[in-house]
C-alpha positions in Angstrom: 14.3 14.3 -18.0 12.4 15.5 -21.4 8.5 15.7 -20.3 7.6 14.1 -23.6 8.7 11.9 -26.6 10.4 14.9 -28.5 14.2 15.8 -27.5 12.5 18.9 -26.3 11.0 20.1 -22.8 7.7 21.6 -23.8 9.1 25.0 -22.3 11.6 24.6 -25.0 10.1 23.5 -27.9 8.6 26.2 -29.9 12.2 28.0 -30.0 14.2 24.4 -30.6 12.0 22.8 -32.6 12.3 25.5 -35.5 17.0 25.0 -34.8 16.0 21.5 -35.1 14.0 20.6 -37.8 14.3 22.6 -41.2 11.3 24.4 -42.4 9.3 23.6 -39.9 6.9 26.4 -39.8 6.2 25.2 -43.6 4.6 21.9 -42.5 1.9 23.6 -40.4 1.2 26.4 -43.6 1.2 23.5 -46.4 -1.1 21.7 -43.7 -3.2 24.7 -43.8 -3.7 25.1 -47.2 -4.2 22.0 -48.2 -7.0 21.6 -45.8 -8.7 25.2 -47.3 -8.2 23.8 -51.1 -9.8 20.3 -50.4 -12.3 21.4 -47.2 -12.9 25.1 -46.9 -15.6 24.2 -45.0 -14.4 22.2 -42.4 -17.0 22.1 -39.6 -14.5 19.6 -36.9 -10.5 19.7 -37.3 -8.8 17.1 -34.8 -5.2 18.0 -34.3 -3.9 14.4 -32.7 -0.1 15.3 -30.8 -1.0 18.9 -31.3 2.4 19.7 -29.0 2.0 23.4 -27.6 -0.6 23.9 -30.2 1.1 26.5 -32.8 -0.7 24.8 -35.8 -4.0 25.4 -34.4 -3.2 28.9 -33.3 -2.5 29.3 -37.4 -5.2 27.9 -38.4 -8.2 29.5 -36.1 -7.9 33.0 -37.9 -8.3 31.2 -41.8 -11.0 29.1 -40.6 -13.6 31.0 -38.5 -16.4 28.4 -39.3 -14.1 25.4 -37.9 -14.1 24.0 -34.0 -10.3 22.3 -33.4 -10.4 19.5 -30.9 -7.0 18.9 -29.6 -5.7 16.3 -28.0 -1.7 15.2 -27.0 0.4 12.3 -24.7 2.1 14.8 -22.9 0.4 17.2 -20.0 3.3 19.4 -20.6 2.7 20.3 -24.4 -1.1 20.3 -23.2 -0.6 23.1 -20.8 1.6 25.1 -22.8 -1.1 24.9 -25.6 -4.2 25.6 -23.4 -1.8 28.8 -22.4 -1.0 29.6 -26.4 -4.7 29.6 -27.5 -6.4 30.8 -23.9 -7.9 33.7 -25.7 -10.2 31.9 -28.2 -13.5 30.5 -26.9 -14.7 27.3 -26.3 -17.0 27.2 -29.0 -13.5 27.2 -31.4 -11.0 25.1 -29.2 -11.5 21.9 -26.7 -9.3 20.0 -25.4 -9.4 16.3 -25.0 -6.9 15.2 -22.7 -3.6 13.5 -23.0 -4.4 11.0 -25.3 -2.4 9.4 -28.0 -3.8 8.9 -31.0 -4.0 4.9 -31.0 -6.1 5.9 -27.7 -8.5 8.5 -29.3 -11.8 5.7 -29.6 -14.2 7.2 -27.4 -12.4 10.4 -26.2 -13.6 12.3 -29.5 -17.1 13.7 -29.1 -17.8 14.9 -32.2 -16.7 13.4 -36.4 -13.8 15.4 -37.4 -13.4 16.1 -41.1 -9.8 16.8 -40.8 -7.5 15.3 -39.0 -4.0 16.1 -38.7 -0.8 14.0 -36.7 2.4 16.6 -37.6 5.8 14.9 -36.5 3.5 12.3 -34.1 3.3 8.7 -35.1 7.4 7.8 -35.6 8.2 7.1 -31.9 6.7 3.7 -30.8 7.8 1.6 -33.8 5.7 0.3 -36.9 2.7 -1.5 -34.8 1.9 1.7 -33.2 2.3 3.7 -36.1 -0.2 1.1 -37.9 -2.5 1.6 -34.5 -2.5 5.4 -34.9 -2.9 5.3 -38.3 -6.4 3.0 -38.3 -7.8 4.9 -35.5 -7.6 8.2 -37.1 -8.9 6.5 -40.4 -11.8 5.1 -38.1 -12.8 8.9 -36.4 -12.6 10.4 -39.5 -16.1 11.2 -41.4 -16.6 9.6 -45.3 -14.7 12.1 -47.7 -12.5 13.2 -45.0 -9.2 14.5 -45.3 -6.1 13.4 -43.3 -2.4 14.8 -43.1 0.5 14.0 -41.8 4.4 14.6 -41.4 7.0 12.1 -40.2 10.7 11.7 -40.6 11.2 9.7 -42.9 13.8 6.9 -43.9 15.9 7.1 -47.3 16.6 4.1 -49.3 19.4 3.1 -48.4 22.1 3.1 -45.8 24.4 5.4 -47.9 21.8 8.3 -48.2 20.8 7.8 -44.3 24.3 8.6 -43.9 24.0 11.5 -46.1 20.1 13.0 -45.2 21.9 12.9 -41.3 24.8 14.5 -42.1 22.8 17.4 -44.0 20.2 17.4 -40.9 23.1 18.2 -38.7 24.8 20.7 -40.5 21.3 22.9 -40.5 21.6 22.7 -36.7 24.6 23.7 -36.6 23.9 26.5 -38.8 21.1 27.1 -36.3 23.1 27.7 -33.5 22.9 24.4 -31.8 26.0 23.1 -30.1 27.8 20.1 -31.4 26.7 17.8 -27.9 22.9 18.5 -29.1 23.8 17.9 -32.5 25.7 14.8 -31.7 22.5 13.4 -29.3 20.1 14.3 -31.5 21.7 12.2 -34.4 21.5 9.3 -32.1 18.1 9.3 -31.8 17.6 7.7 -35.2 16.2 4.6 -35.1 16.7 4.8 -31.2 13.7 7.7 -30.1 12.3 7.3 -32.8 11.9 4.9 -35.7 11.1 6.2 -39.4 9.6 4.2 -42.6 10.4 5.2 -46.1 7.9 7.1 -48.5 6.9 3.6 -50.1 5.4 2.6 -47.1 4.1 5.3 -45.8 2.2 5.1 -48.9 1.2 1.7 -48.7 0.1 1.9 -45.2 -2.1 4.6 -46.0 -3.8 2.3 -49.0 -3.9 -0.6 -46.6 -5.5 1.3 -44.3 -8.7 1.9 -46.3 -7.9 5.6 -48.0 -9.5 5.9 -51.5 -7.2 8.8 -52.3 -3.9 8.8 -51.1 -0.5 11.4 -51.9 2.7 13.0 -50.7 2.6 16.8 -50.9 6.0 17.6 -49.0 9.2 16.1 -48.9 12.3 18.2 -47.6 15.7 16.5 -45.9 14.0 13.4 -44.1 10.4 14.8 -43.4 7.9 14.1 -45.9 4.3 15.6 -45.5 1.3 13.0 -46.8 -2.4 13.4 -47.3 -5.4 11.0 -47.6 -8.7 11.1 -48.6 -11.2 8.4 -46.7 
């Protein structure tokens, strides 16, 4: 049995995630340059599902100034991450428990002025994807900036067909074996449940965000940013 929502055992993920997902590593760089351009000075990052914590591990060397709080569902990705970024002090990294993000009222002890949920809020369906969204819209300090990445859902049923049919030719490419393949293409809207671009825009402006944009879009993940 998987040890949290991804396909992956948190052992496994850093080296699957990257057969699995193309350009991965580029949503955690785009995530860290957008947050330099727009808050240099960012005193309090939260990184909500921070999985085995290889964005914040990125990050800590481009932002000496910044303390990243971090906080995931699943004690396994915890653990791997306390393991990842053991060697930077306190002072930089704290951990808040396995926590979803919906959950996160009252577990944060300090305003963040980033937050960021990379490949996070598409598994428990639109009402916890709204959930997620509000709370981190309700931590976050005036003026703050928040990103995320989600699989996203073409237009149509025709270019589903097509985005999965390119999705699993890169993971084939990658090495993966046709059963993985095969099971991870039935995961769509089965594991986990992805909205178009549209409304991941429009959630984001019902939400309350002044300033809201997508920055990334590659296969079927998108990358977003908003501005409370």
């Amino acid at each position: 049995m998987v040890d949290n929502s991804t396909p992956h055992n948190a052992s496994d993920y850093d080296e699957e995630i990257f057969k699995t997902v193309p350009f991965y590593h580029l949503f955690h760089t785009e995530t860290i340059d957008l947050v330099r351009t727009i808050l240099p000075d960012v005193s309090v990052w939260l990184d909500t599902g921070c999985g085995t914590g290889y964005l914040v591990e990125q990050a800590l060397p481009l932002l000496p100034n910044t303390c990243f709080l971090l906080a995931d569902p699943a004690p396994a990705m915890l653990d791997r991450a306390r393991v990842r970024l053991a060697r930077f002090p306190s002072a930089r990294v704290r951990f808040l428990g396995a926590v979803s993000s919906e959950g996160l009222v009252g577990v944060v002890p300090e305003t963040p002025q980033v937050i960021s949920a990379i490949q996070c809020h598409h598994y428990g369906g639109d009402q916890v994807r709204k959930r997620a969204t509000d709370t981190c819209f309700r931590l976050l300090e005036k003026g703050g900036l928040y990103v995320t990445f989600e699989n996203v859902r073409p237009d149509n049923s025709r270019s589903v067909e097509i985005g999965l049919d390119r999705w699993c030719h890169f993971q084939r490419e990658e090495g993966r074996s046709q059963q993985a393949v095969k099971e991870h293409r039935s995961r769509f809207d089965r594991n986990y449940f992805p909205i178009t671009i549209a409304q991941h825009l429009e959630l984001l402006r019902v939400t309350g965000f002044s300033v809201v944009e997508i920055f990334w879009l590659s296969h079927m993940q998108a990358g977003f940013y908003a501005i409370k």
